[in-house]
BADREN-293076 format. One record per residue: residue in three letters; x, y, z of N, C-alpha, C in turn. Coordinates in nm, 2 decimals. Layout:
BEGIN
  marba     n_X     n_Y     n_Z    ca_X    ca_Y    ca_Z     c_X     c_Y     c_Z
    ALA       X       Y       Z       X       Y       Z       X       Y       Z
...
***
This chain:
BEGIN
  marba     n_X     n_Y     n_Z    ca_X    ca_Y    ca_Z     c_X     c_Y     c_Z
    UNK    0.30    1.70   -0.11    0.23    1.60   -0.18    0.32    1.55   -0.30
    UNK    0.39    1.64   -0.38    0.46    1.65   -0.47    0.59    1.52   -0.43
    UNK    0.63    1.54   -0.28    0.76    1.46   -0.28    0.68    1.33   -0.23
    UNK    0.56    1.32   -0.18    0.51    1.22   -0.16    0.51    1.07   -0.26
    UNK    0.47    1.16   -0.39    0.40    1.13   -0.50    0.56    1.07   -0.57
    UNK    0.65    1.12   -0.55    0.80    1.12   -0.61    0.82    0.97   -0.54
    UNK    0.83    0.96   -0.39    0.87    0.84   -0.32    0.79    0.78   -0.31
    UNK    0.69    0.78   -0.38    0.59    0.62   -0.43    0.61    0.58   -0.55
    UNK    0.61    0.68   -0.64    0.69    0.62   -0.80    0.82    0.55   -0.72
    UNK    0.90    0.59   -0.65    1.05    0.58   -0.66    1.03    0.41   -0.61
    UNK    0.93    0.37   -0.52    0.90    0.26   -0.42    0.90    0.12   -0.54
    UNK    0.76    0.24   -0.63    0.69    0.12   -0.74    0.80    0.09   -0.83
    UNK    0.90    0.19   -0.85    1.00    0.12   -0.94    1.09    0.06   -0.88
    UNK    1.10    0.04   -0.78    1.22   -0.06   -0.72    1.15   -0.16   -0.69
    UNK    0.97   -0.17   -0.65    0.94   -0.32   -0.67    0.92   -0.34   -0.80
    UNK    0.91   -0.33   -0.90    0.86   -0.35   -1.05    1.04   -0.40   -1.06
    UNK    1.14   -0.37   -1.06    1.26   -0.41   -1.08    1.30   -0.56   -0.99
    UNK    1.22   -0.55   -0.86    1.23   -0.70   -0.79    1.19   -0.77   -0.83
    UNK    1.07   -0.72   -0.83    0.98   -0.82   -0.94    1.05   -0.88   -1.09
    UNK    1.06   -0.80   -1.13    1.14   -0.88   -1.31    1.28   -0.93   -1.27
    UNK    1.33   -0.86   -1.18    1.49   -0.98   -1.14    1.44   -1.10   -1.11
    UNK    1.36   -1.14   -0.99    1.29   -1.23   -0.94    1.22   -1.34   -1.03
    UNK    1.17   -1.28   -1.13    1.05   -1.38   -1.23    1.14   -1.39   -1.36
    UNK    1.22   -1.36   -1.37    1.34   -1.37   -1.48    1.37   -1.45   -1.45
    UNK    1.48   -1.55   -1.41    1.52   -1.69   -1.37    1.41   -1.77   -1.34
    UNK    1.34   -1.74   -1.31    1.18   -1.82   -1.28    1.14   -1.93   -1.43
    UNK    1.13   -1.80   -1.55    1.09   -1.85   -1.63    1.22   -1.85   -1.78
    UNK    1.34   -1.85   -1.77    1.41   -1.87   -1.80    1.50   -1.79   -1.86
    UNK    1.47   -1.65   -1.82    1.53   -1.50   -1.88    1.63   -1.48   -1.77
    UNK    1.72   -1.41   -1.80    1.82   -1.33   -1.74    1.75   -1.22   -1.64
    UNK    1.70   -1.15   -1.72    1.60   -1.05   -1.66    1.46   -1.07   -1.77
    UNK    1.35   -1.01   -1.71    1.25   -0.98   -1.82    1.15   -0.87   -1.73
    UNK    1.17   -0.77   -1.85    1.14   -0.66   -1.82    0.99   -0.69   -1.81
    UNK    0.89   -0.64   -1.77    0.76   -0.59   -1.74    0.70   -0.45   -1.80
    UNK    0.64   -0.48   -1.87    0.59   -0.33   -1.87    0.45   -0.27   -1.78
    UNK    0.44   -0.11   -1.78    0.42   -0.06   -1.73    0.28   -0.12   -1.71
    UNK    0.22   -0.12   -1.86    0.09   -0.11   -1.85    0.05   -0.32   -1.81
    UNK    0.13   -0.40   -1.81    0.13   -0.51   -1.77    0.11   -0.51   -1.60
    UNK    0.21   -0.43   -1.55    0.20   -0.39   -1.39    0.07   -0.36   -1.34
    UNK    0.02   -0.23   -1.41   -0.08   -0.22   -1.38   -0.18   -0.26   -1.41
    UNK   -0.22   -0.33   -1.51   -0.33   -0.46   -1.50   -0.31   -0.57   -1.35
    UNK   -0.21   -0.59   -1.35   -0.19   -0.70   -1.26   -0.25   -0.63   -1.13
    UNK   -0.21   -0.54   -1.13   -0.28   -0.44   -0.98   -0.44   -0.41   -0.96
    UNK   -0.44   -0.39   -1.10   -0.60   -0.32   -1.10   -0.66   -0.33   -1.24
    UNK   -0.69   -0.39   -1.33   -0.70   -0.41   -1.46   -0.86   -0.30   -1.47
    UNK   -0.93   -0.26   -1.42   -1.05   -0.23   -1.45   -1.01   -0.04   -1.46
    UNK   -0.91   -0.06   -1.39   -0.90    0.13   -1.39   -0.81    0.16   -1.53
    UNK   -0.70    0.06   -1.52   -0.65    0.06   -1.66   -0.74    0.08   -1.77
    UNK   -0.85    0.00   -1.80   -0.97    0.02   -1.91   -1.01    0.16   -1.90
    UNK   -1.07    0.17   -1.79   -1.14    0.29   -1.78   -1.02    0.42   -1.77
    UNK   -0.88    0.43   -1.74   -0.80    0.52   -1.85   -0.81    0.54   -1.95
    UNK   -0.78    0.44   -1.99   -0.79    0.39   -2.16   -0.95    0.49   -2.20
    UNK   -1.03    0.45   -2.16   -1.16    0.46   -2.22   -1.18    0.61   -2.18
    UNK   -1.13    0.66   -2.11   -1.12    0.84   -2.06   -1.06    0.94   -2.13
    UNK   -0.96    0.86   -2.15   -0.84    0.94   -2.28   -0.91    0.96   -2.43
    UNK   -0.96    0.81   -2.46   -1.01    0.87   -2.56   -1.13    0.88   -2.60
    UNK   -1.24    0.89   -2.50   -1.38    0.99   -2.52   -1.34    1.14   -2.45
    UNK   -1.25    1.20   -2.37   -1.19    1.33   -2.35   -1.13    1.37   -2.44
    UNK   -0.99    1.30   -2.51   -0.92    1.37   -2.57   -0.88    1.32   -2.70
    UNK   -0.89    1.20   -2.72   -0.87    1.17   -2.89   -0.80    0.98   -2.86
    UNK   -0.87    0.93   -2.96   -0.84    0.82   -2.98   -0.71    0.82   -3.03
    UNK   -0.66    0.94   -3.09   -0.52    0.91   -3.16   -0.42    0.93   -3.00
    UNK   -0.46    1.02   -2.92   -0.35    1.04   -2.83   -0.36    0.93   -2.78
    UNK   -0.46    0.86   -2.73   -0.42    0.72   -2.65   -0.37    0.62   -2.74
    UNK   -0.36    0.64   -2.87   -0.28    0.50   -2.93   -0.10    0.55   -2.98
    UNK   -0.12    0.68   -2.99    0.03    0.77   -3.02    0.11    0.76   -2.90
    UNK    0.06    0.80   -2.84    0.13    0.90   -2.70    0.10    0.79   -2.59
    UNK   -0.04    0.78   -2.53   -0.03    0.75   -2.40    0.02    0.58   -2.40
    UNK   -0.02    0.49   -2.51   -0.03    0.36   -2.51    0.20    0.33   -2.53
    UNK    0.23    0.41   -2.61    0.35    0.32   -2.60    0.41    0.37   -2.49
    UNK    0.35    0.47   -2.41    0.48    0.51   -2.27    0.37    0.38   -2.20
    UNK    0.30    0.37   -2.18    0.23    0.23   -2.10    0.34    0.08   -2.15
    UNK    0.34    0.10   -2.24    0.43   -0.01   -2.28    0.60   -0.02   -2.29
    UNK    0.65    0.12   -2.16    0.77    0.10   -2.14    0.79    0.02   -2.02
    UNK    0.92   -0.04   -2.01    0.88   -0.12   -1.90    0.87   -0.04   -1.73
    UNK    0.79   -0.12   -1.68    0.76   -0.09   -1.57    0.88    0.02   -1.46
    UNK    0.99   -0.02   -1.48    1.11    0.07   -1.41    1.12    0.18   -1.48
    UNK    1.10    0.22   -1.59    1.18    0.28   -1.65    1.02    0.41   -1.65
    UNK    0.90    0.35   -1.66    0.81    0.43   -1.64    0.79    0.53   -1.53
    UNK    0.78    0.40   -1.42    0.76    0.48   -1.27    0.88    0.58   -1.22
    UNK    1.01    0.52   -1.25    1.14    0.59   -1.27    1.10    0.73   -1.36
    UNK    1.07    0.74   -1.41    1.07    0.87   -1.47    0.94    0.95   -1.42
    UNK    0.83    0.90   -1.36    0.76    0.99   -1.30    0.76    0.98   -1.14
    UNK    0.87    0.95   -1.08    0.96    0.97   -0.98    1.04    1.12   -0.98
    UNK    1.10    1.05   -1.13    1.17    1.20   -1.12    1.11    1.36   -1.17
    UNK    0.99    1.31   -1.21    0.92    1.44   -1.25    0.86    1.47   -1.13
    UNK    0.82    1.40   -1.03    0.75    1.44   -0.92    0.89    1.51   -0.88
    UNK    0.97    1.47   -0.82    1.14    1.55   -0.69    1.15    1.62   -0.82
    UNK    1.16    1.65   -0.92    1.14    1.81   -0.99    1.09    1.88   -0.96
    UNK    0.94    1.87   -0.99    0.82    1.95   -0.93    0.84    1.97   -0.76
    UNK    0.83    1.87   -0.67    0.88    1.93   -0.54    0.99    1.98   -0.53
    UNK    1.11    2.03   -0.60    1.21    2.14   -0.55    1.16    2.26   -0.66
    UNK    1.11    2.22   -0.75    1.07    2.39   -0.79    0.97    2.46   -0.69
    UNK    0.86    2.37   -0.69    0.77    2.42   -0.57    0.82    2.47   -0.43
    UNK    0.93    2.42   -0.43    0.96    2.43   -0.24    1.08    2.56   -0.28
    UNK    1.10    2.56   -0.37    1.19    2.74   -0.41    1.08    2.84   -0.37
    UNK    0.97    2.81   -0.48    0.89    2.94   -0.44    0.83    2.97   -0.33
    UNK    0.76    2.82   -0.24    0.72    2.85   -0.10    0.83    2.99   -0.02
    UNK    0.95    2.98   -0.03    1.03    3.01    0.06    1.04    3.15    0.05
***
């Protein structure tokens, strides 16, 4: 599940990268990055809220405006990119101990 979850981040950051190459000349940028949490609006804007609104009736209004809000607001590659690579972490530690 773990490497599953690795090669769907890895997917979403190579289209989030087509994507901003592609719409970058479009609208007169070189490139223009996207952020995370822009992506995901565009996909599904209502689950984004209701993150938002989960984080902080669970755990604190301050974590969702410290913590969770500016990694939302890295750009889209560089987000999914890195929980790509936390997933193919997690799947080779896990698949050491299987064995």
């Amino acid at each position: 599940m773990r490497r599953f979850l690795a090669y769907l981040c890895s997917a979403l950051a190579l289209g989030a990268l087509a994507r901003d190459v592609w719409t970058g000349p479009m609208q007169g940028a070189p490139l223009l990055l996207t952020s995370t949490a822009e992506f995901w609006a565009a996909a599904h804007r209502g689950s984004l809220v209701a993150f938002g609104a989960e984080i902080e009736a669970m755990i604190s209004t301050a974590a969702w405006q410290e913590v969770v809000l500016p990694a939302l607001l890295l750009p889209a590659v560089a987000g999914f990119g890195a929980l790509a690579l936390l997933f193919f972490l997690l799947a080779r530690i896990g698949g050491r101990r299987a064995r």
